[in-house]
C-alpha positions as CSV (number, residue, x, y, z in Angstrom):
1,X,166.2,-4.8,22.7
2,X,163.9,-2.8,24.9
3,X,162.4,-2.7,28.3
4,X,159.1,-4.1,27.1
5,X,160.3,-6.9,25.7
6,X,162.2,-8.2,28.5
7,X,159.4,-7.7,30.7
8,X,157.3,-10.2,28.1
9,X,159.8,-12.8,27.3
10,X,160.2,-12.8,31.2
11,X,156.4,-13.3,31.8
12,X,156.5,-16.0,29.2
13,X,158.9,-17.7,31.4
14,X,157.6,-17.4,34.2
15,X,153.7,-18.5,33.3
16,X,155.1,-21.3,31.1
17,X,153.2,-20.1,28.2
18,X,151.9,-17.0,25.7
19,X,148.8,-17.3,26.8
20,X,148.8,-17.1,30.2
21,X,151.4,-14.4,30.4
22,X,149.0,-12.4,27.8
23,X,146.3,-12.9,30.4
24,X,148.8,-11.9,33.3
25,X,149.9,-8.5,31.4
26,X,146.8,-7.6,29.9
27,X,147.5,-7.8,26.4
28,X,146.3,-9.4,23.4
29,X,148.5,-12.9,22.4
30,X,149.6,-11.9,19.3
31,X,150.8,-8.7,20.4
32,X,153.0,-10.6,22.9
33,X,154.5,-13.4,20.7
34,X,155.7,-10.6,18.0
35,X,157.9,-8.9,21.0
36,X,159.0,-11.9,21.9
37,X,159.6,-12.9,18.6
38,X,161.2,-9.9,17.6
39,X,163.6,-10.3,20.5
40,X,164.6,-13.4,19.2
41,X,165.2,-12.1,15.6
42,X,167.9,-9.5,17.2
43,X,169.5,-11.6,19.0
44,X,169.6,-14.1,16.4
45,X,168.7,-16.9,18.8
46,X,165.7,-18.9,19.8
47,X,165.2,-18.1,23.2
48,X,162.0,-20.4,24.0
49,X,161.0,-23.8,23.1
50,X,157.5,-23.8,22.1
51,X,155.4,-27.0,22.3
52,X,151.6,-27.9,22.6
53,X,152.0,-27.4,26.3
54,X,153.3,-24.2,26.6
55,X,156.8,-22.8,26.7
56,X,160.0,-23.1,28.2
57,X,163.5,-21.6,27.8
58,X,166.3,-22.5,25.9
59,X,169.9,-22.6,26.7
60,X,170.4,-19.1,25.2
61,X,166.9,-18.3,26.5
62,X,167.9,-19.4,31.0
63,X,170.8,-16.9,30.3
64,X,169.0,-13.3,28.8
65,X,166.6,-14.9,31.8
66,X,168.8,-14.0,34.4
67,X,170.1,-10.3,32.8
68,X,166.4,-9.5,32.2
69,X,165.4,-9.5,35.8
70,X,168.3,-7.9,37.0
71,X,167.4,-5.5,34.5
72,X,163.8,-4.9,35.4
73,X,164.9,-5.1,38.8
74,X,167.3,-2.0,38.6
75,X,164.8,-0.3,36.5
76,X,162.4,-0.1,39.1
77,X,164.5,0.7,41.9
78,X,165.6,3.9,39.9
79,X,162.1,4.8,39.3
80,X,161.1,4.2,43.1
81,X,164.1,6.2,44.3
82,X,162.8,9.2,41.8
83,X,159.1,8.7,42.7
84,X,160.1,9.0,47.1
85,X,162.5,12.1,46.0
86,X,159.5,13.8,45.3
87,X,157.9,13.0,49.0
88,X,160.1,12.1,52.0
89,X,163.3,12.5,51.0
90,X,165.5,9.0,50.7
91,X,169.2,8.2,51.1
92,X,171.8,8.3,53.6
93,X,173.2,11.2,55.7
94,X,176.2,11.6,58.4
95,X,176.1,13.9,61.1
96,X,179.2,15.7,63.1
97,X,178.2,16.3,66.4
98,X,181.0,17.9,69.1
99,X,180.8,16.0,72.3
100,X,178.9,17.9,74.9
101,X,176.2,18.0,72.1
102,X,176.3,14.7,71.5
103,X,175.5,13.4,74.8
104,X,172.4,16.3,74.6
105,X,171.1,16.1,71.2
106,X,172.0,12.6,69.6
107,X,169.2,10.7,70.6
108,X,166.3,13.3,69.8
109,X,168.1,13.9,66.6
110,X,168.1,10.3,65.6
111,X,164.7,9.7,67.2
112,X,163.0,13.0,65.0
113,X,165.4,12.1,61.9
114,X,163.6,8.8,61.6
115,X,160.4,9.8,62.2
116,X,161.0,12.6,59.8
117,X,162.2,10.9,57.1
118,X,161.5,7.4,57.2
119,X,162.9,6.1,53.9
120,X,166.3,7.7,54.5
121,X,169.0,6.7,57.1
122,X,171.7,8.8,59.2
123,X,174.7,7.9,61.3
124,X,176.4,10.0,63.8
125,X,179.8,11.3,64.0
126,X,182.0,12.3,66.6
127,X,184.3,15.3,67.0
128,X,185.6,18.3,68.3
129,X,184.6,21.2,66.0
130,X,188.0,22.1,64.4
131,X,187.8,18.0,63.4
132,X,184.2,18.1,62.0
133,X,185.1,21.2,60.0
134,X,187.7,18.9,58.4
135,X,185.4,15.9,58.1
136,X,182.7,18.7,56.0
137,X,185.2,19.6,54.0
138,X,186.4,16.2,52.8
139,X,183.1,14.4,52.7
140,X,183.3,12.4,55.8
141,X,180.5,14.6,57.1
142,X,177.3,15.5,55.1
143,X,176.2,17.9,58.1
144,X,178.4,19.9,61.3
145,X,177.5,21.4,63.7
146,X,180.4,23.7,64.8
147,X,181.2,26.3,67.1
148,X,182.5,29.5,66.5
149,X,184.0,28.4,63.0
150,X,186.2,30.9,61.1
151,X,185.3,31.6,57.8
152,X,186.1,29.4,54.7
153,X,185.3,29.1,50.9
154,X,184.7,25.8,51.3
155,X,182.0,25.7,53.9
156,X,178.4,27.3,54.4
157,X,177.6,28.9,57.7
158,X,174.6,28.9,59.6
159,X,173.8,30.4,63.3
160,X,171.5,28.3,65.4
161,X,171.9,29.2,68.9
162,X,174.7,31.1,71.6
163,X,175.4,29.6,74.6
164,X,177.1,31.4,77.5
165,X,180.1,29.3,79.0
166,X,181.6,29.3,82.3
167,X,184.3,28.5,84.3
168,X,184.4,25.0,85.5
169,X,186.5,24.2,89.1
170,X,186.8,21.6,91.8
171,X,183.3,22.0,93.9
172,X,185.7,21.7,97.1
173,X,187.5,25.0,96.6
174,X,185.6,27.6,98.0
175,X,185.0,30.5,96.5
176,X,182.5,33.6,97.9
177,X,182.1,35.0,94.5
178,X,179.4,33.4,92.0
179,X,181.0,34.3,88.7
180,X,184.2,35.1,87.2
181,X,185.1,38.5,85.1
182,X,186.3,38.2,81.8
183,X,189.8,40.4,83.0
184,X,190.1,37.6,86.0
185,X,190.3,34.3,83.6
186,X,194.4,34.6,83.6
187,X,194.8,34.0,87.0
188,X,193.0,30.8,86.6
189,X,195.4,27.9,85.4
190,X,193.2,26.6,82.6
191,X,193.0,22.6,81.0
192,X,191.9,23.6,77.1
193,X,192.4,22.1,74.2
194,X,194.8,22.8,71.7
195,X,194.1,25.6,68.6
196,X,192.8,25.3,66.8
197,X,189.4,24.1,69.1
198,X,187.2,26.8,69.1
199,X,186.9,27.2,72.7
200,X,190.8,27.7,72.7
201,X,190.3,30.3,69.8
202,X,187.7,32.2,71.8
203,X,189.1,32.7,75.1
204,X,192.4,33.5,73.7
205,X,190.9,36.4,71.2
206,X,188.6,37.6,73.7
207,X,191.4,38.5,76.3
208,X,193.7,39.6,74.0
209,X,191.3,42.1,72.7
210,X,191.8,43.5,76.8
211,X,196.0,42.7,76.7
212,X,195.6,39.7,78.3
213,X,196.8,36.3,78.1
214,X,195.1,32.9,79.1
215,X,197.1,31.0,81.6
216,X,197.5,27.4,80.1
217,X,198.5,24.9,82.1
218,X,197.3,21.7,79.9
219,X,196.3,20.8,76.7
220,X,193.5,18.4,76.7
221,X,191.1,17.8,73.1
222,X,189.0,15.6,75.1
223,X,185.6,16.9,77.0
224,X,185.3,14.1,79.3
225,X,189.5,14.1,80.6
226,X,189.6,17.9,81.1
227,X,186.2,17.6,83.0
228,X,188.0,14.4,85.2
229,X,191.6,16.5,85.3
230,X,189.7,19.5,86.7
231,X,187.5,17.2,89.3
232,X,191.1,16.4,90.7
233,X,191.9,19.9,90.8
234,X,194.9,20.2,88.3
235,X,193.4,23.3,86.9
236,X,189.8,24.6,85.6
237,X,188.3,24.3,82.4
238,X,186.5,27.0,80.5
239,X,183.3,24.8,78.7
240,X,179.4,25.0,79.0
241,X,177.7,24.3,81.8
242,X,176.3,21.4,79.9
243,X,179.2,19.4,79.5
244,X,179.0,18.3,82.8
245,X,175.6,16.6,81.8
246,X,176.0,13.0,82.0
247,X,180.0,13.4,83.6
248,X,180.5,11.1,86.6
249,X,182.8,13.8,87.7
250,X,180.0,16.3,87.4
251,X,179.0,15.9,91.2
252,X,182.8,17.1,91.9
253,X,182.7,20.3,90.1
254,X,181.0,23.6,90.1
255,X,180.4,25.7,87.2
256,X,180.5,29.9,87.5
257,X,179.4,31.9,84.7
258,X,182.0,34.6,82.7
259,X,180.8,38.0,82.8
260,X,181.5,41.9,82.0
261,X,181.5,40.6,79.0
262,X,180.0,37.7,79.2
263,X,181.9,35.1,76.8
264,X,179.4,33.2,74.8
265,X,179.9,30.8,71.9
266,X,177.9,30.3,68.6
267,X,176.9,27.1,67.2
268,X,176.8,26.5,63.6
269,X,175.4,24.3,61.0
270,X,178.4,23.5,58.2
271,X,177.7,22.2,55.2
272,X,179.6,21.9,52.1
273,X,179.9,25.2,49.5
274,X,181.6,23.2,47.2
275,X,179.3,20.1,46.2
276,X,175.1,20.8,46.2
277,X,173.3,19.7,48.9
278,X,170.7,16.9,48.1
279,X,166.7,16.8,49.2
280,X,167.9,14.9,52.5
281,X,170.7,16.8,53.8
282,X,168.5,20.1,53.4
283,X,166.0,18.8,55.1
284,X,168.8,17.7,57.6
285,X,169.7,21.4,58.2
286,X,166.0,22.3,58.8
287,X,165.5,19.5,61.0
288,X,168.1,20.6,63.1
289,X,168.0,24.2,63.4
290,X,164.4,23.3,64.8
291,X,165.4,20.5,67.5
292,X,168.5,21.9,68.8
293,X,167.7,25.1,70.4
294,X,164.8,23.1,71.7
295,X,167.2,20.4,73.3
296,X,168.8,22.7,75.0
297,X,166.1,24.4,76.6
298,X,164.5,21.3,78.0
299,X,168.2,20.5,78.9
């Protein structure tokens, strides 16, 4: 039994005849009744019921009917899926966005993705960046993007853009000077989340590199409650600027930068070193080194 011949004995039932579905495929009559007829011979059955009018099919003949298209069917969904590899790439692909980005670059991402790639489709994940590493890792996530990720043998690293951060207060509390030095953090009671979040990881290493120690007055994981817990003045948050973006307690706080040094943080594009990436999810990581620098210049 081959491809061929399913493809005829299905025309034959279709059309109702051999002579119409040797019209309908192009091929000469005889040809078409010794596939057919070779088919039958295999399977050792008669699978249509020839008569002056035409043909129709048997018992045996209604049930290879409804394998054959089934058959065909998933034949040429393989060979459509093969032929779009080879232009716009198809499948599906999940993205790990950390919050603050989220609210910034979800909707042009989803808005270029589909443009992009218009055969393929992509959902949207949400995490903080210790999380999403996680989600890489496992599988959960095809894509990440990460900040200030330590190194693993699991996980491919790319740079995409620094972003300076700042220290984020109540806008009531007034204060003369327009930033903050690095050595000043510790006497600022800070909301953070929990190591291992990157932010957490960053201040921490950066003033212990001076023998200092962040003052910690809460653990928060979530963007938008430290943001709302600062805005009541419970204690400042070190985040970007952008966070605030879209935060109805943004018009509550005030954001100075960190300087001498300046404390910045480096976003990253994870993806997996363990299984190979496929046409989509490459394209993925080019898409998005391209769009996200650029939302956050227009930001």
């Amino acid at each position: 039994m081959d491809l061929r011949q399913l493809q005829y004995f299905i025309a034959v039932a279709d059309t109702g005849g051999f002579s119409r579905a040797a019209r309908l495929l192009g091929i000469a009559q005889p040809a078409l009744s010794r596939q057919v007829r070779s088919l039958e011979v295999e399977l050792r059955q008669n699978l249509l019921l020839r008569n002056g009018r035409g043909a129709v099919p048997t018992e045996a003949g209604k049930r290879l009917l409804a394998h054959a298209r089934g058959i065909v069917q998933q034949v040429e969904r393989a060979r459509l899926e093969v032929e779009e590899v080879k232009g716009a790439p198809v499948g599906h692909v999940t993205i790990g966005l950390p919050p603050t980005l989220a609210r910034l670059a979800a909707a042009p991402l989803v808005l270029a993705f589909r443009q992009g790639f218009p055969r393929a489709t992509v959902s949207i994940v949400e995490g903080l960046s210790s999380t999403i590493v996680e989600w890489v890792v496992v599988g959960r996530a095809d894509v990440g993007l990460v900040y200030n990720p330590a190194p693993s043998p699991a996980l491919d690293f790319e740079p995409v853009l620094d972003e300076d951060l700042c220290l984020i207060g109540p806008r009531r509390r007034k204060d003369a000077a327009r930033s903050v030095r690095l050595r000043d953090l510790p006497a600022y009671p800070l909301i953070i989340p929990s190591r291992p979040h990157a932010i957490r990881t960053l201040v921490e290493s950066r003033l212990a590199a001076v023998g200092l120690r962040a003052n910690v007055a809460l653990e928060v994981d979530a963007v938008s409650a430290i943001l709302e817990l600062v805005a009541e003045g419970l204690g400042y948050a070190v985040l970007s600027p952008r966070a605030m973006h879209g935060e109805s307690a943004a018009r509550k706080l005030r954001a100075r930068p960190i300087v001498q040094p300046a404390l910045a943080s480096t976003l990253h594009v994870a993806v997996s070193a363990q299984r190979p990436a496929t046409p989509l999810q490459a394209a993925c990581v080019e898409l998005i080194a391209t769009l996200v620098p650029r939302a956050f210049a227009a930001a």
